[in-house]
N, C-alpha and C positions, 0 to 999 in steps of 0.2 A: 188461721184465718178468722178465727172467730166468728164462723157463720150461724145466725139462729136462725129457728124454723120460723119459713114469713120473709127471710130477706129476700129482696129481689137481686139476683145477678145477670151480669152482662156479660157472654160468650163472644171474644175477641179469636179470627184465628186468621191465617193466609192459606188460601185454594193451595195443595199442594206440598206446603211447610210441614205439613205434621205437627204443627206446632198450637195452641189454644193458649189464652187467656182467661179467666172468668176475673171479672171482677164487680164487688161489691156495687150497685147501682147509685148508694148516697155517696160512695167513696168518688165514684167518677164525678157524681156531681161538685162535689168538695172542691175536685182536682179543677173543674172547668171554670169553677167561679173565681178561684184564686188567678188562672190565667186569663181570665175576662176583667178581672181589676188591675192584672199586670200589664195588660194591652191598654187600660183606660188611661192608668198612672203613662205610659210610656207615649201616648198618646197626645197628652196635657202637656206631658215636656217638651216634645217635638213642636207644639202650638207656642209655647211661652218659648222657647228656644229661638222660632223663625219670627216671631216676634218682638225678638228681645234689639236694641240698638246695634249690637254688638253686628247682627246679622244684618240690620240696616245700612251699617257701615262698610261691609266688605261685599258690598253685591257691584259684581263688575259690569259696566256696561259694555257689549259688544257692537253697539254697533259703529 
């Protein structure tokens, strides 16, 4: 795991499970920001997406 003296860890577990997690505090950071730019990028696309002509095009009207 490569822990030194000083890191902070984060104890992950479920009521129950017997089961724990520790992990590395900057690791989990790492992990959050990469899924906060993946939600941003996916975000931007869904925007340019429902924006794009294409979607302009195939919007049915119901009434």
């Amino acid at each position: 795991m490569q822990l030194q003296a000083g890191d902070k860890l984060i104890a992950l577990g479920a009521m129950g499970d017997n089961v724990a997690f520790l992990l590395k505090a900057d690791f989990l950071t790492q992990i959050l920001g990469k899924m906060e730019e993946g939600q941003n990028e996916l975000r931007q696309f869904l925007k340019d997406f429902t924006d794009s002509e294409i979607i302009e095009d195939t919007k049915v009207d119901f009434e």
